[in-house]
N, C-alpha and C positions, 0 to 999 in steps of 0.2 A: 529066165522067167521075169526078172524085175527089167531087162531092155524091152521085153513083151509090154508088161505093162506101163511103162514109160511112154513108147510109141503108142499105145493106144488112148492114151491121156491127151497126148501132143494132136494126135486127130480130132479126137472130142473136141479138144479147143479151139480147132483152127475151122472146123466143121461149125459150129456154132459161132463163132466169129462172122465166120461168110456169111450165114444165114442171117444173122443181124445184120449186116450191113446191109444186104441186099433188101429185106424187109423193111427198112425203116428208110432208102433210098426208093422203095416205089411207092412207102406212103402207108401199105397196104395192112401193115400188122396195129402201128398206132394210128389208125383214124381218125381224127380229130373235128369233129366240125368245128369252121372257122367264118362264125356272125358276129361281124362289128356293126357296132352300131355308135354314132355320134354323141358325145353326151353336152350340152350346151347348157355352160353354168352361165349363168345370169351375174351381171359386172356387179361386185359389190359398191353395196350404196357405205357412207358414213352412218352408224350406227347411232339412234335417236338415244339419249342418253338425259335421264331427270332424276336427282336425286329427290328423294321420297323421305317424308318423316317417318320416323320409326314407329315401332309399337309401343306402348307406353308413355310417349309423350302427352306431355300437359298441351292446353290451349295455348297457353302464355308461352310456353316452350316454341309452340309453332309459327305464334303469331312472331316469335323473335329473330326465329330462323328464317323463316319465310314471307313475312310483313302482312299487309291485310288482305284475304281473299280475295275477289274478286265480289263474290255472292256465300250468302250462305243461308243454308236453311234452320227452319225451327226446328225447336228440340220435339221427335214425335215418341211417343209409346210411352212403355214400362219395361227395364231401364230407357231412359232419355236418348235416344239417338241421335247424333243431329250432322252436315255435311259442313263443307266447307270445299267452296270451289276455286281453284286457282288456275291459271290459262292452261296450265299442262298435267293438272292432274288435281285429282280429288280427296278430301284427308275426309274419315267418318268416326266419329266420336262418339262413346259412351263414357256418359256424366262429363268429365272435363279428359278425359285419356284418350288419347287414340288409339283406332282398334284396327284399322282398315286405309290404307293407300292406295289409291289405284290411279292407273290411266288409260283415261277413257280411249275409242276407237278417235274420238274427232276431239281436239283442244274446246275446250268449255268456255263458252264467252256468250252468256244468258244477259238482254238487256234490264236494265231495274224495271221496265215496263211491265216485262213479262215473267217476274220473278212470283207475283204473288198469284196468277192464272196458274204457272207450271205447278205450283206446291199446293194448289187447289185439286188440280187434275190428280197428282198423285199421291194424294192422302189418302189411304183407306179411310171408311167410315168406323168411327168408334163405335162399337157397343150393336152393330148392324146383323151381329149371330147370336143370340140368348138363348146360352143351355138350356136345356129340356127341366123342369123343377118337379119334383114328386112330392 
């Protein structure tokens, strides 16, 4: 009985063996679809690199690291906000601390001409909404 079952092991095995080979030699059992497609990485460029003042820096801290801006604007509101423009990037300050770094899409280079038009054009008007008073 146990050569019985030995032989019929040894079939089982050798029966599924064949079966696989021959299935996975016509393709037919795993199917695969096979779509390539091209992927076109774009050549890297050297990466734009500008160290930025921190948060919490003083005026004098900036003006030390970074020398004189370029332009800068008035202090506007309640707290004081006010800009500071430099060729590659912009520092925004509340009262003397920096709050804000950034860099803009295009490097900032405003002529003194047009410094006191620009900061005309984008001042809100003070005091231009007066709550309702009962």
């Amino acid at each position: 009985m146990s050569a019985k079952l030995r032989f019929h092991t040894k079939q089982n095995y050798l029966f599924k063996t064949l079966l696989s080979i021959y299935l996975l030699s016509t393709g037919s059992f795993f199917a695969i679809p096979a779509n390539a497609e091209t992927l076109a990485i774009p050549e890297q460029t050297k990466p734009f690199e500008v160290t930025l003042p921190g948060r919490g820096m003083t005026m004098t801290e900036v003006l030390g690291k970074f020398g004189d801006p370029v332009s800068k604007d008035p202090e506007v509101g309640e707290p004081p906000i006010s800009r500071w423009y430099y060729n590659n990037f912009v520092v925004v300050f509340e009262y003397q601390y920096v709050i804000h770094a950034l860099i803009p899409k295009k490097p900032v280079q405003i002529p003194e001409s047009e410094i006191n038009t620009t900061i005309d054009k984008q001042m809100p008007m003070e005091n231009s909404a007066t709550p309702d008073s009962k």
